[in-house]
C-alpha positions in Angstrom: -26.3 67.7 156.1 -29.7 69.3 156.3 -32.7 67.2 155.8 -33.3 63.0 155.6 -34.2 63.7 152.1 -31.5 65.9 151.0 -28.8 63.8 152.5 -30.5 60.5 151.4 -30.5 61.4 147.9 -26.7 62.9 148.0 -25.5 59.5 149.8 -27.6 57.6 146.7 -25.8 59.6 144.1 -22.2 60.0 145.8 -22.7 55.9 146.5 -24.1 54.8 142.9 -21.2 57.0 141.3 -18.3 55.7 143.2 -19.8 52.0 142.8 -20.0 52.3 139.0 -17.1 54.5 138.5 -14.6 51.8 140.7 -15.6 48.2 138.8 -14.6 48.3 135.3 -17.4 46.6 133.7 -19.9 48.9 134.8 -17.3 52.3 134.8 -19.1 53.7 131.1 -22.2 53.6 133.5 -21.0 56.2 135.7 -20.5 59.3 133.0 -23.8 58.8 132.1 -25.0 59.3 136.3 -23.2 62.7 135.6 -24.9 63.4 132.4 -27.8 62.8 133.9 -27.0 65.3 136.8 -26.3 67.7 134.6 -29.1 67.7 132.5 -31.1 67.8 135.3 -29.2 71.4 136.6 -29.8 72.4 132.9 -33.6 71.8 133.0 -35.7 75.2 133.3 -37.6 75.9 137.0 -40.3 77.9 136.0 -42.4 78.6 138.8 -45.8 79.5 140.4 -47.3 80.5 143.8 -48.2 76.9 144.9 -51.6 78.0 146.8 -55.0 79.0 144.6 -55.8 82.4 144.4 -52.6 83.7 146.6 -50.6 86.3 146.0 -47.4 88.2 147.4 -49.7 89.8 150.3 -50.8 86.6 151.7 -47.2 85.8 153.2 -44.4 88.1 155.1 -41.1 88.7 152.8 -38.8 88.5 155.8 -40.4 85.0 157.1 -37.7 83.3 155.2 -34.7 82.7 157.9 -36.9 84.2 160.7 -35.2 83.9 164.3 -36.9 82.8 166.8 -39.0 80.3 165.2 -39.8 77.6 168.2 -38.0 74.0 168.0 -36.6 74.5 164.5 -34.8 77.6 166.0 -34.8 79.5 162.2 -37.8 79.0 159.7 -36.7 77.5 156.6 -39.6 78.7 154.3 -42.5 80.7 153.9 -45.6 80.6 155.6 -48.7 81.2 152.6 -51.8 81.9 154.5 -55.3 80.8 152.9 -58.2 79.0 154.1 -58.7 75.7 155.1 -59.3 73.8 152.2 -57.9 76.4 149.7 -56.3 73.8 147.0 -52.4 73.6 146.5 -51.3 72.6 143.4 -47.3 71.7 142.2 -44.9 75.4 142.4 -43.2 73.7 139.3 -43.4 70.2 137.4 -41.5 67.5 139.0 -41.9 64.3 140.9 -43.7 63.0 144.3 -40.6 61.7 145.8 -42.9 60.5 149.8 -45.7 61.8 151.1 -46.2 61.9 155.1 -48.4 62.3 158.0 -47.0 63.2 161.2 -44.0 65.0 162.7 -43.8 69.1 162.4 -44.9 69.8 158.9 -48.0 67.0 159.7 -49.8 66.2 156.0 -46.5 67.2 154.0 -45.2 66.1 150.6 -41.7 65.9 149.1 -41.8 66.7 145.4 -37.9 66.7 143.1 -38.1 69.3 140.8 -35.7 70.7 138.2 -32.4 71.5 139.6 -32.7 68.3 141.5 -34.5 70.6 144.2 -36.7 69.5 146.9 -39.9 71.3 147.2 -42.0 71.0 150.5 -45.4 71.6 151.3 -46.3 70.9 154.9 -49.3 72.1 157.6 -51.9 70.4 154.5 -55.3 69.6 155.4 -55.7 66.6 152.6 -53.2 65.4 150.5 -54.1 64.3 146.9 -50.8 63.4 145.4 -48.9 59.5 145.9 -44.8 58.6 145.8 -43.6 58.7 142.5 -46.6 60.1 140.7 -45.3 62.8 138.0 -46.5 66.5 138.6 -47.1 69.3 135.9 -46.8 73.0 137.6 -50.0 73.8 139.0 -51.3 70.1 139.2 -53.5 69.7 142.6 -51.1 68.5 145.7 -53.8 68.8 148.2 -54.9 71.7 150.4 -54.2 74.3 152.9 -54.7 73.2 156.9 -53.3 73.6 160.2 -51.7 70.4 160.8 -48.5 69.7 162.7 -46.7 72.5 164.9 -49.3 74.3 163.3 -52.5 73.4 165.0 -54.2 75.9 166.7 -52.9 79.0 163.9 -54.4 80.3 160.8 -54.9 77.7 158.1 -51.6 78.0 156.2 -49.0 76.0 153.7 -45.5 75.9 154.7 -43.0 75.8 151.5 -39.9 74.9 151.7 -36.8 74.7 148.6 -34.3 72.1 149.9 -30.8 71.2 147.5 -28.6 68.6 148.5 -25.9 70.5 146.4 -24.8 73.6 148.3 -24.8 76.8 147.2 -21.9 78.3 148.8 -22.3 81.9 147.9 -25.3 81.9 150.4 -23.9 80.9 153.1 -24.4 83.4 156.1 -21.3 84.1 158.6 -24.2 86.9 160.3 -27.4 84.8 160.9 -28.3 82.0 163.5 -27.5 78.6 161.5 -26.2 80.5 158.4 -24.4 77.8 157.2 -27.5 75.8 156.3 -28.6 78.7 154.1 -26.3 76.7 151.8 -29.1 74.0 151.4 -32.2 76.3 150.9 -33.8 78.1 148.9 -35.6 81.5 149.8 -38.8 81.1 147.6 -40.2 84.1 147.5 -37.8 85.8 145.4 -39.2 83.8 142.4 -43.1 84.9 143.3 -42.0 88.7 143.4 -41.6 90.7 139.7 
């Protein structure tokens, strides 16, 4: 699988299903897991640039599935350079599913948005956001910064579209680890007209 938090959540629903679906008494319980999936596929994604005042300029198209890109091999996002303390606020409503300090992505959060996608913000100077706390589109996550792998480089947010449910039409047979492409999302093809 791809990340902790994709494969975690799969595991949870894969797990809870198979537990409802195989004791009788609780069986009814499991179509209404896949109801809720579905409506949760079903639920609009509309979406913004998730860093004040950015635009399209403030980020390189092709840095999506760049190679090179130094222990992580490929770079599974894009890279939204702004100042230090620019604010970033939700790419879409959703939910705080952790927020963390440490690691690669240093002051990062996890938020589950519609489509049951994962959307990660990482490199963050402050975070303003807590575990489970609902998010409208645009609401204040925290801001811009250099922490992480990224100390030392421009203040920037790294952001990130995870799915634990493959997309198998993206797969790539060409590029280095194309068969995680599966499992993210490029975003900026919804920030461009």
């Amino acid at each position: 699988m791809i990340t902790n938090t994709t494969r975690n959540f799969l595991t949870t629903i894969i797990t809870s299903f198979f537990w409802l679906f195989f004791r009788k008494k609780y069986r009814k319980y499991s179509i209404g897991l896949l109801i809720v999936l579905l409506i949760g596929f079903l639920l609009p994604q509309p979406m913004s640039i998730p860093v004040e005042g950015a635009t399209t300029a403030d980020w390189s198209p092709d840095s999506f599935w760049a190679y090179p890109w130094g222990t992580s091999i490929t770079h599974k996002g894009i890279d939204i350079f702004k100042e230090r303390g620019t604010p970033v606020t939700a790419a879409t409503y959703g939910i705080v599913v952790y927020t963390h300090e440490g690691g690669k992505g240093g002051k990062s959060v996890m938020v589950l948005g519609p489509k049951w996608r994962f959307h990660y913000y990482a490199h963050l100077d402050r975070v303003d956001v807590f575990p489970l706390k609902p998010l409208a589109m645009g609401s204040q996550i925290g801001t811009v910064g250099d922490t992480g792998n990224a100390k030392g480089k421009p203040p920037h947010l790294h952001y990130a579209i995870t799915t634990p449910f493959p997309y198998i039409h993206l797969r790539d047979t060409e590029a280095v680890h194309g068969w995680k492409k599966m499992f993210y999302l490029n975003p900026d093809r919804w920030f461009r007209p």
